[in-house]
N, C-alpha and C positions, 0 to 999 in steps of 0.2 A: 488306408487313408489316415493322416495323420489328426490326431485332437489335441486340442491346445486348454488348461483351463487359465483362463485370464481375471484376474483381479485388478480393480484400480483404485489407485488412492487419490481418496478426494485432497486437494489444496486446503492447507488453512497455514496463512501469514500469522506470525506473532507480534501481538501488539508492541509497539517499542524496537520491533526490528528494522535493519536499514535495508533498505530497499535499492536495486540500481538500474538504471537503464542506458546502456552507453558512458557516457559521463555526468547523466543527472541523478542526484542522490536524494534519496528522503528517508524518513521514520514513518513506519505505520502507525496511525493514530488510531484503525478501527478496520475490524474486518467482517463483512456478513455472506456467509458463507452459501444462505438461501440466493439471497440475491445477485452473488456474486459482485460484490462493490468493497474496495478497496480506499480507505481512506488515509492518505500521504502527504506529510507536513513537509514542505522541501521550499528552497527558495528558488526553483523553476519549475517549468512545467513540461512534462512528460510528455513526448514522443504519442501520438497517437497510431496505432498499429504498430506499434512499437513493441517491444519485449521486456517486461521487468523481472528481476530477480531477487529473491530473497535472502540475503546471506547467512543469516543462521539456520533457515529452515531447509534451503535449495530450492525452495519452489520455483517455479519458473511459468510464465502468462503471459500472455498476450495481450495488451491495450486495447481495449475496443473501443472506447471513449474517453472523453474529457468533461467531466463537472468541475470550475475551480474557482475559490472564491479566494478574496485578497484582502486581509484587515491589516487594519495598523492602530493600536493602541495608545493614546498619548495619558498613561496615568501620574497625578498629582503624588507630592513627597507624602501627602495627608491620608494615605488611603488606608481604607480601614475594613479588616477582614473578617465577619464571625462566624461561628460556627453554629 
């Protein structure tokens, strides 16, 4: 009888990597690996059940969901940033 030993590697996206699914593109902005949750700066929105992949890393996942929020910033010539 045959034996197999199998190893798996867990996913981890790089932050700053672009991301694709089909022809929607984004940047990873945040990855939590416990949780499995994926966070992606892109100017649409992702295919649910859908398939995303990672282009520098190869990773590749499946969409389970959709969380997605929508800002728009209107800031003044005056703005002032410290540290």
């Amino acid at each position: 009888m045959p034996t197999f030993n199998i190893t798996l590697d867990y996913i981890n996206f790089n932050i700053g990597e672009e991301v694709v699914s089909g022809e929607h593109k984004g940047n990873v902005l945040g990855w939590n690996y416990e949780n499995r949750s994926l966070k992606v700066s892109s100017n649409t929105i992702f295919p649910q059940d859908g398939t995303i992949i990672g282009k520098s890393s190869g990773n590749i996942s499946k969409i389970i969901s959709n969380a997605f929020t929508k800002s728009k910033f209107s800031l003044g010539p005056y703005s002032i940033v410290t540290n």
